[in-house]
NUMIKOL-578780 format. One record per residue: residue in one letter; x, y, z of N, C-alpha, C in turn. Coordinates in steps of 0.02 Angstrom, whole numbers, padded with zeros to 5 digits, always signed. Each point is the difference from the previous one (the first is absolute). Layout:
REM residues N
aXYZXYZXYZ...
***
This chain:
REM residues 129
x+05402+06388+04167-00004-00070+00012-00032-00033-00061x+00009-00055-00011-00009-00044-00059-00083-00021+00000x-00022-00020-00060-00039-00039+00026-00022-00051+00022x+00056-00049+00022+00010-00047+00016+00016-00001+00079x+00037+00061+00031+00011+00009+00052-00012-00033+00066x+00014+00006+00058-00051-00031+00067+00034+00047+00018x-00029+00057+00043-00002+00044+00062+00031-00030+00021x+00064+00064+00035+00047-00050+00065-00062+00005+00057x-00058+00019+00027-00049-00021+00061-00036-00051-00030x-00011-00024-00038-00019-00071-00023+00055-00056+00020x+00058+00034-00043+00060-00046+00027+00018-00022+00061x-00021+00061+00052+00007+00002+00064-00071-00068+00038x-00050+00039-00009-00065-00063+00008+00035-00042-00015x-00001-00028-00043+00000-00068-00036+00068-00032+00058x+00069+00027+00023+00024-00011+00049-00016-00038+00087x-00033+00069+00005-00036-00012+00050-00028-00053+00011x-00057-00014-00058-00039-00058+00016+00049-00035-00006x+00048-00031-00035+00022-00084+00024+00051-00008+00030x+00054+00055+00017+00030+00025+00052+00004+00013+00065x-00049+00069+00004-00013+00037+00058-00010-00027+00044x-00028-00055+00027-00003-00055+00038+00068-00018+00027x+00038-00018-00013+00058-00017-00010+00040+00044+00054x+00012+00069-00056+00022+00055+00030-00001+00046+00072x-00091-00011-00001-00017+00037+00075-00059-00061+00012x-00002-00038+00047-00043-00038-00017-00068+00008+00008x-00042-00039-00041-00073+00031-00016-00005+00058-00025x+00021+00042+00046-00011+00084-00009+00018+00020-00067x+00062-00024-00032+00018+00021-00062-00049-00025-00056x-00034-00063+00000-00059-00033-00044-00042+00023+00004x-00020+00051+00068-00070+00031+00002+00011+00053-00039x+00058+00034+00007+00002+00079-00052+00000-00012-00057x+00016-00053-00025+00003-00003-00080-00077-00030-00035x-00059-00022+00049-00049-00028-00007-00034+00091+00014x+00016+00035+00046-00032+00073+00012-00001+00029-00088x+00092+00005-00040+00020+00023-00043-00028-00030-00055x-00013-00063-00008-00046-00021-00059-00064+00006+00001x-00047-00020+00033-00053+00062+00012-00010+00063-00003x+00038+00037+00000-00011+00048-00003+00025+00040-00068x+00028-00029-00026+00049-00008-00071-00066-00001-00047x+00012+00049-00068-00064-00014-00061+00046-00044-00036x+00086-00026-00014+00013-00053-00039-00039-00055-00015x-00030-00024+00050-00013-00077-00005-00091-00018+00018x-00039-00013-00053-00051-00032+00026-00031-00049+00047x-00059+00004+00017-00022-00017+00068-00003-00067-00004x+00020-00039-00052+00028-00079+00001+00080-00018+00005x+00024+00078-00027+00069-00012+00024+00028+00011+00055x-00052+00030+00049+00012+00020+00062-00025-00058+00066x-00050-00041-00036-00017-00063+00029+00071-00022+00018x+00014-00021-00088+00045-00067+00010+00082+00015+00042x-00011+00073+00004+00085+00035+00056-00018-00011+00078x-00061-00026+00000-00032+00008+00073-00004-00070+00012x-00053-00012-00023-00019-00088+00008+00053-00049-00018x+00068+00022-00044+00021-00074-00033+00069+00019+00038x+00007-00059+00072+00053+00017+00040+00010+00052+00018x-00042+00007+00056-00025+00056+00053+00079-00018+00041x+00038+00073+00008+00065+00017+00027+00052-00012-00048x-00013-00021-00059+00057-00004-00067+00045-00055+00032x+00070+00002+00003+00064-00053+00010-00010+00012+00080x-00014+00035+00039-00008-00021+00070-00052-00077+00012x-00040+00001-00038-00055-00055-00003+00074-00075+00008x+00037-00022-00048+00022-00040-00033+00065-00002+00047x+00030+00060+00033+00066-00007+00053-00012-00026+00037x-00090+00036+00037-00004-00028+00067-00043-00058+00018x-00016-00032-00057-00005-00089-00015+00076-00028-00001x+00032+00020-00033+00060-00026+00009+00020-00008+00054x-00004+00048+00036+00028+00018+00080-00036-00055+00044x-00055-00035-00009-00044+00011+00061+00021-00109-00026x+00050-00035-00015+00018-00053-00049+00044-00043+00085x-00012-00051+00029+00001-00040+00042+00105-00016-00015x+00027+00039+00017+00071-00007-00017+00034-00021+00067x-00008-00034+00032+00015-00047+00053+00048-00058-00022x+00041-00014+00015+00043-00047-00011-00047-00078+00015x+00011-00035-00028+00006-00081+00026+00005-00005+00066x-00047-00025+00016+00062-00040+00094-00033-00049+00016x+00052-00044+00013-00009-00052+00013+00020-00050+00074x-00049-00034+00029+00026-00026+00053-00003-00074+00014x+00064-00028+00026+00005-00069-00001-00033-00043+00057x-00029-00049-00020-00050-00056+00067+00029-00058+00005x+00027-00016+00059+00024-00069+00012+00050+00014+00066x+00029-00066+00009+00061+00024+00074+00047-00005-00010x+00031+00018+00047+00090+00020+00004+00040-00037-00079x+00009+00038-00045+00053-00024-00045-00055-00041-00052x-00051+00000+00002-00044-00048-00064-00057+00035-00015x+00007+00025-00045-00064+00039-00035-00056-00040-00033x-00055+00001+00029-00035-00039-00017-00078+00009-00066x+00005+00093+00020-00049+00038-00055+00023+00063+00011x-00030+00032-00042+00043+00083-00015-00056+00044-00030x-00041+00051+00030-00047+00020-00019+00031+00079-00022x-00026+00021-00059+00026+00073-00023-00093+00037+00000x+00027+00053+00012-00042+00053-00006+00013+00087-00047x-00047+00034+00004+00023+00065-00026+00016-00006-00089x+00023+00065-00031+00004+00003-00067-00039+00016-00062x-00059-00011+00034-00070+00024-00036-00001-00006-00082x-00067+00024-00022-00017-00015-00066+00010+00080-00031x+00071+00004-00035+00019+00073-00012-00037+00008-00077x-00001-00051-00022-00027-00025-00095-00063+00037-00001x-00054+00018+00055-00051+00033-00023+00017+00075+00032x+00034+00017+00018+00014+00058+00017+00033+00030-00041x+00061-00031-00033+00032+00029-00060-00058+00015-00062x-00039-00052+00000-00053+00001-00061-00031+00059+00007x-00044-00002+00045-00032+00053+00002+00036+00083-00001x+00047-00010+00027+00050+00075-00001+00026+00019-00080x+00009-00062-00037+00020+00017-00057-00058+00017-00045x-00055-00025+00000-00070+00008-00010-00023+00092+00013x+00018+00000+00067-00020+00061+00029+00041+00060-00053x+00051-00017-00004+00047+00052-00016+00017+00016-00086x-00027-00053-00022-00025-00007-00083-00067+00052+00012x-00047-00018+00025-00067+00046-00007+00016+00048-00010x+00036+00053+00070+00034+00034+00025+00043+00035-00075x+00035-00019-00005+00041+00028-00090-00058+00003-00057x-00050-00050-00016-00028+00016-00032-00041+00055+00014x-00018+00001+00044-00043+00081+00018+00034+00050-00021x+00038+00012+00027+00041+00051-00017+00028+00019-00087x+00021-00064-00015-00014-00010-00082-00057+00041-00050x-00060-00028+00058-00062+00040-00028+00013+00049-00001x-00007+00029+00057+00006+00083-00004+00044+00035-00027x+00039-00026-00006+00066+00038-00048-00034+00006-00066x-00006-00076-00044-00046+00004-00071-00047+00042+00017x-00041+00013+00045-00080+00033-00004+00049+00084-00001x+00034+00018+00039+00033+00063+00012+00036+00024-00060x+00025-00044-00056+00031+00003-00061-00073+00014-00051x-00053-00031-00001-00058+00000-00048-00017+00097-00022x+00038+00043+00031-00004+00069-00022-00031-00012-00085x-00026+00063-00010-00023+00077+00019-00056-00021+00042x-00001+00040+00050-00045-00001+00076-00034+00035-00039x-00087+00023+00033-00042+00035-00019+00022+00071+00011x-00014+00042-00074+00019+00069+00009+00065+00012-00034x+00067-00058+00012+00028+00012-00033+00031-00039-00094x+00044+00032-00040+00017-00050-00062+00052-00013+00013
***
């Protein structure tokens, strides 16, 4: 392997976390948070920021998306037989901070992973040239 290399179980972690979520839910984000911990690649600031920065990776950012007031319009008419007199609408919600934040979420989310890839590339590990 080069010295430039990343371990395919680095490759794998680094998955996990912004993935694994995704994949099996939760459960897959927790193994890859088990696997970087337990991993000597990456220092104990690089292991913060796989943990702390968008806790569940792209599950974080789907299931904001998901959780987004997608209700149609409806609307109902007030007045009598044949003359509409007011028309009150309801439903449709405020999707603009939900998208924000999901796209927000899911930028963090890549950059983490970003990290750890650069930090997983910074070879020769201790011990080796």
């Amino acid at each position: 392997m080069g010295k430039w290399a990343v371990k395919g179980m680095d490759i794998m972690t680094i998955l996990l976390l912004l993935a694994g979520g995704i994949v099996l839910p939760l459960a897959g984000w927790l193994i890859g948070i088990v696997k970087l911990w337990k991993s000597d690649t990456w220092r104990f600031r690089d292991k913060l920021i796989g943990t702390l920065v968008v806790p569940g990776g792209l599950m974080a950012p789907v299931a904001v998306a998901g959780t987004g007031n997608t209700s149609l319009v409806t609307c109902s008419e007030h007045g009598g037989p044949g003359i509409v007199t007011a028309m009150t609408c309801t439903g449709g919600g405020n999707t603009t901070t939900e998208l924000t934040l999901a796209v927000t979420l899911a930028a963090g989310a890549l950059l983490s992973a970003a990290w750890l890839y650069l930090m997983a590339r910074r070879i020769p590990r201790a011990g080796k040239v």
